[in-house]
C-alpha positions as a printed Julia matrix, in Angstrom:
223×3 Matrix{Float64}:
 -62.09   28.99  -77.21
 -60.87   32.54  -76.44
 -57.73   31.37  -78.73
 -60.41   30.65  -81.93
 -61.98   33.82  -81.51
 -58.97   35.71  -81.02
 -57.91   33.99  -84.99
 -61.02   34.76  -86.56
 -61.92   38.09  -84.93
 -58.55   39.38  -83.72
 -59.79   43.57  -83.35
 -63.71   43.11  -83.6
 -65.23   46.51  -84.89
 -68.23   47.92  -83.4
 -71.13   47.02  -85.27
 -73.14   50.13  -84.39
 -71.8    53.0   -86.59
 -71.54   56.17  -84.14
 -69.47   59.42  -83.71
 -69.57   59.66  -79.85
 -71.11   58.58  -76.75
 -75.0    59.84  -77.61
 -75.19   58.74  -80.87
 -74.02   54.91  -79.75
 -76.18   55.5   -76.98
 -79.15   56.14  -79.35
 -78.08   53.28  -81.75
 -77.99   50.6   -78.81
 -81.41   52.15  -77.79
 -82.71   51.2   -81.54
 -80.84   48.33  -82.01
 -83.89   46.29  -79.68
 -85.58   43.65  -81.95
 -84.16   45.3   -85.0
 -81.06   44.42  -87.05
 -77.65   46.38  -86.33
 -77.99   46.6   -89.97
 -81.19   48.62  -90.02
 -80.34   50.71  -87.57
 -76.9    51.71  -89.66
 -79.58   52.57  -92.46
 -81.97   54.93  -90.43
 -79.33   56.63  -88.15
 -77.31   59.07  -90.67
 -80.43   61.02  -91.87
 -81.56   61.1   -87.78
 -78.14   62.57  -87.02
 -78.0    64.76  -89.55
 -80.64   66.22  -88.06
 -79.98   65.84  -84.75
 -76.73   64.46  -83.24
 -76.41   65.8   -79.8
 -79.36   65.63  -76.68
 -79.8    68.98  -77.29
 -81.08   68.81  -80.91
 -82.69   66.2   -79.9
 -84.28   66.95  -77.69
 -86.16   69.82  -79.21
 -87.21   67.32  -81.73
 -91.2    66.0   -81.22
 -91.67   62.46  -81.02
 -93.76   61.94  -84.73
 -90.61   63.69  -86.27
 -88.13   61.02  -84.51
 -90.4    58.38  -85.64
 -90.54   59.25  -89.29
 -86.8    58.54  -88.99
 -86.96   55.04  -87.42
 -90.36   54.04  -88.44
 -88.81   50.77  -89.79
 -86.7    49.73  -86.93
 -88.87   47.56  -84.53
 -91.17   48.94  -81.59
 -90.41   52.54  -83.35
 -93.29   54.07  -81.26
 -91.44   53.58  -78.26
 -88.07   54.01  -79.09
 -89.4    57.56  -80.32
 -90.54   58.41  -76.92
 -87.39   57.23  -75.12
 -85.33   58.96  -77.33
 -86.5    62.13  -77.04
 -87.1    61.28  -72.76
 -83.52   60.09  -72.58
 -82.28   63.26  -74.31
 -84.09   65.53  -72.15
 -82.67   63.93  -69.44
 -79.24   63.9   -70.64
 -79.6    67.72  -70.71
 -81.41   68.37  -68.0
 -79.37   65.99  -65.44
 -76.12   65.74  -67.01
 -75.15   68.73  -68.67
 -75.89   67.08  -72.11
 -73.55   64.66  -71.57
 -73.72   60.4   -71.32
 -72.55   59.39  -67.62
 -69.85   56.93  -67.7
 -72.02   55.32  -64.92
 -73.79   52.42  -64.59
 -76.5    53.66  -62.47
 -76.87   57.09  -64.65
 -77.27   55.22  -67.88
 -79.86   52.86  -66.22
 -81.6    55.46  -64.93
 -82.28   56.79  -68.12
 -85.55   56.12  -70.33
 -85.39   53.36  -72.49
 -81.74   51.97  -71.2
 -81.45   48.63  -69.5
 -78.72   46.74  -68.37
 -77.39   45.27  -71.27
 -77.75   48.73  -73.41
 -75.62   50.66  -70.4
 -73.02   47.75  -70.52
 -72.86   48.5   -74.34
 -72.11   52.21  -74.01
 -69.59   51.41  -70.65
 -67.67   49.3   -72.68
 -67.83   50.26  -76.41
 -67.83   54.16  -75.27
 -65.89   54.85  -72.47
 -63.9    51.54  -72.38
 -64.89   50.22  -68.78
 -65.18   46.54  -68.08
 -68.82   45.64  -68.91
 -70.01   42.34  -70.9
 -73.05   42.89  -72.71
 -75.3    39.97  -72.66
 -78.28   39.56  -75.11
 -80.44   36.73  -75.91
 -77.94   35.69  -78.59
 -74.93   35.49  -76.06
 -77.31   33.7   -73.59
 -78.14   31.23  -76.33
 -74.48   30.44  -77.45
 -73.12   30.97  -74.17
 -75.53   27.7   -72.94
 -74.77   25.83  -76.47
 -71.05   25.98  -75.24
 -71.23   24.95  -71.89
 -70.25   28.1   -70.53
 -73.33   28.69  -68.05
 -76.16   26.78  -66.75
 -77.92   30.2   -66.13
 -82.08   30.53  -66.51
 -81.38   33.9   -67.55
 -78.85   36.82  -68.88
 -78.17   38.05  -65.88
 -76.59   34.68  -64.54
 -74.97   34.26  -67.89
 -73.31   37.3   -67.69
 -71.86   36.14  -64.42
 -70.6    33.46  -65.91
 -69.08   34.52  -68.24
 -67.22   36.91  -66.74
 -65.73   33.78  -64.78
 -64.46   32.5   -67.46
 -62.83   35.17  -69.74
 -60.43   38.1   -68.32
 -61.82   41.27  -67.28
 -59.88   43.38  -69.95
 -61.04   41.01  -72.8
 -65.21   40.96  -72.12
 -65.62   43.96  -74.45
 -63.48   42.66  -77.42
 -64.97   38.83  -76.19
 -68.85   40.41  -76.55
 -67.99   41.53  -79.82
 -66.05   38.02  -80.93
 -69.35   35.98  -80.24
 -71.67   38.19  -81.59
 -69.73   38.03  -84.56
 -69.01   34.67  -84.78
 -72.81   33.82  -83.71
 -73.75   35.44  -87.16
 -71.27   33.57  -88.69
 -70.64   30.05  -87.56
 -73.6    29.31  -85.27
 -76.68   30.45  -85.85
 -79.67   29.54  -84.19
 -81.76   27.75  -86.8
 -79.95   25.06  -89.32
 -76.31   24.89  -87.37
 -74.28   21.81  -88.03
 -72.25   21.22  -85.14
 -69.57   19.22  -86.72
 -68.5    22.11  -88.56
 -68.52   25.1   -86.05
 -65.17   25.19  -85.17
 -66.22   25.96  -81.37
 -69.21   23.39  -80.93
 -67.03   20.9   -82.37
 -64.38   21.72  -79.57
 -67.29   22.22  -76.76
 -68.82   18.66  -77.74
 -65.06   17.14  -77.34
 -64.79   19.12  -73.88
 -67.6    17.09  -72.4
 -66.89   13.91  -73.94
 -63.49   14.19  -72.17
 -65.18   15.12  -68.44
 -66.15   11.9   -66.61
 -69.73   11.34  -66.03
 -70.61   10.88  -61.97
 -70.96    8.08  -60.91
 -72.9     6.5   -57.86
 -70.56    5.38  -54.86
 -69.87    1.57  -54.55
 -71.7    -0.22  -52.61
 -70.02   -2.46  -50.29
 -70.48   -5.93  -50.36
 -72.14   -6.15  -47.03
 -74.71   -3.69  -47.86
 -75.38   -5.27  -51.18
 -76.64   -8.04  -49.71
 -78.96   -6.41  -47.4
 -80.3    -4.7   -49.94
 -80.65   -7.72  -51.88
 -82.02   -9.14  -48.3
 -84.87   -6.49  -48.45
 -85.6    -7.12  -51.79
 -86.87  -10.78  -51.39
């Protein structure tokens, strides 16, 4: 697997366009139930004016919203926006923390949006798990897990520490590409195809034999 995306994606870019730490910050933040694609549309005219948390900051939350008004749950990301940026100033010198803690602790950042900006940012091992990672991840075999947070254990199982941010960025990619969730044909994804082989070739469990003595006294129980 690693080997296919390695040939179709061999140096992933970062689909988030950003000029530092706070502006990928603020992109990941608006990237929630919105294309990465609208959020490259809205964020050069909001960082024009205003790319650092101190501009920010000083912004009021209508202004940030006439700036993302089409990205989803706008109302909301306005507020965190200008909360997180305050913070940032106010906490951190108006700086992002390279820390997993600090960025959660921030309005409007969750775990996978901190593991975005650890490892696209400041290069730290982080894998980034969203619902379309936890969807491909299960179509693959690569985790049972109810939820993200078990597939992201999982996954880090199975791929190399130093390759889970280039790996996030492979199956994202290839996701959009190959194996959507709606209208896929398996028999020509290049990695379903392979998964589907995988389990064909692992032996299904089967019961223990029984001996021959206890067959027949469970046949003897039977009559």
């Amino acid at each position: 697997m690693g080997e296919i995306l390695d040939r179709l994606y061999p140096v992933p870019a970062i689909p988030l366009r950003h000029e530092d730490p706070f502006t990928l910050l603020v992109s990941v933040v608006l990237s929630a139930q919105t294309t990465d694609a609208r959020v490259n549309q809205v964020t050069p005219a909001l960082f024009a004016r205003a790319s650092t948390p101190q501009a920010m900051a000083r912004l009021r939350e209508t202004e940030i919203l006439r700036y993302i008004r089409s990205c989803g749950l706008a109302p909301a990301k306005a507020k965190a926006i200008r909360a997180l940026s305050r913070k940032l100033v106010e906490e951190h010198g108006g700086r992002v923390p390279a820390d997993f803690a600090a960025l959660e602790a921030l309005p409007g950042v969750g775990h996978k949006t901190a593991s975005v900006v650890m490892a696209q940012a400041f290069g730290r091992p982080a894998f980034p798990v969203d619902t379309h990672i936890h969807r491909l991840a299960a179509r693959w075999g690569l985790s049972s897990g109810s939820n993200v947070v078990a597939t992201e254990r999982d996954l880090k199982k199975v791929f190399p520490e130093a390759d889970w941010g280039k790996v996030h960025l492979q199956i994202i990619y290839f996701g959009r590409e190959h194996c959507p969730a709606r209208g896929h044909d398996p028999a020509s994804c290049p990695i379903c195809t392979w998964a589907a082989a995988r389990r064909r070739r692992t032996p299904a469990r089967r019961e223990p034999r029984r001996s021959k003595a206890r067959r027949q006294r469970v046949t003897d129980r039977r009559e």
